[in-house]
C-alpha positions in Angstrom: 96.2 9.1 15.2 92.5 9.5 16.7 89.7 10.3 13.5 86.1 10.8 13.3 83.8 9.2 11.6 80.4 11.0 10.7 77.4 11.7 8.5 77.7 15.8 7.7 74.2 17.2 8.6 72.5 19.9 5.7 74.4 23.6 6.3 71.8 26.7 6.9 72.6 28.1 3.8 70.8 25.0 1.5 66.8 23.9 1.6 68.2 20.5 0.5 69.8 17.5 1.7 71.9 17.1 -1.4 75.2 16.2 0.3 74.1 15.1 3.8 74.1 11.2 2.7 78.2 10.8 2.5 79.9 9.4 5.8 83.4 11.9 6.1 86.5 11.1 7.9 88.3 14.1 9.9 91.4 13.8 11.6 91.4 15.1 14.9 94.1 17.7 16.4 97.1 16.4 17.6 98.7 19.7 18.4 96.4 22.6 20.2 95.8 25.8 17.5 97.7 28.8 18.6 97.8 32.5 16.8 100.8 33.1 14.6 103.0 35.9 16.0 103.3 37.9 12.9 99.8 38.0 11.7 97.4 37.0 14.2 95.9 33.8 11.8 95.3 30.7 14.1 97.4 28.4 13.2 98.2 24.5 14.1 101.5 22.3 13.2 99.4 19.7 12.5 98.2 19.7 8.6 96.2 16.3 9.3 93.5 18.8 10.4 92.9 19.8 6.7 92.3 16.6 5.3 88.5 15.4 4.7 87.6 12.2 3.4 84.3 11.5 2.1 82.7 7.7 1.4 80.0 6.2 0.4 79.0 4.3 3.5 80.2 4.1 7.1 81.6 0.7 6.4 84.3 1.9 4.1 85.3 4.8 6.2 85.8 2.1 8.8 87.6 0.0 6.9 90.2 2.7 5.6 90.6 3.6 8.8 91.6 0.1 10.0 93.5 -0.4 7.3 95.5 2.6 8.8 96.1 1.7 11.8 94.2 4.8 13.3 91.8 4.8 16.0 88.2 5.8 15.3 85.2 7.1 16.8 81.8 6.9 15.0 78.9 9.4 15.4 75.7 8.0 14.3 73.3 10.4 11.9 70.7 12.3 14.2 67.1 10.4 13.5 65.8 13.1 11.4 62.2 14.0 12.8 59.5 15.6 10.0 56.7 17.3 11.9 54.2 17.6 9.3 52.5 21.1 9.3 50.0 22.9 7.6 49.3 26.6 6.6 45.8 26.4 7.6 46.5 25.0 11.2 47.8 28.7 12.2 44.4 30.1 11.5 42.5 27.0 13.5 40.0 28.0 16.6 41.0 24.7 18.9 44.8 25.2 18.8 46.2 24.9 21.6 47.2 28.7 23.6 50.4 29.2 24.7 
């Protein structure tokens, strides 16, 4: 079984980065989803796919993982860039004219 190891980023609907620091485990499909012939849902025989795992570091979602016996890939957290900015830079003379 193939997972994926990653650090959630912050959803558009929060200002804060409350619950960005846990590493989660997904499994990955094994089957391909499909709609249901009756009622349309999309639908996968696979029930792996609703599992989430959440740890404290990326070292103890790799070790459950190996402990498993699955196979793993890790995604590094994005390098989180601040551009500092100010209100009374949009009101400046020398900025720069696009």
């Amino acid at each position: 079984m193939n997972v994926r190891i990653y650090q959630p980023t912050k959803t558009a609907m929060q200002s804060g980065r409350a619950k960005t620091h846990r590493w989660q485990l997904d499994c990955e499909l094994e089957t391909p989803r499909r709609p249901e012939p009756l009622m349309g849902w999309i639908s996968s025989g696979d029930t792996l796919n609703q599992v989430r795992l959440s740890f404290e570091s990326k070292e103890e979602a790799i070790a459950f993982a190996e402990r498993k016996g699955w196979s793993y890939s890790v995604a590094d957290a994005p390098i989180r860039r601040v551009r500092p900015r100010n209100y009374a830079d949009n009101f400046r003379m020398d900025r720069p004219r696009f």
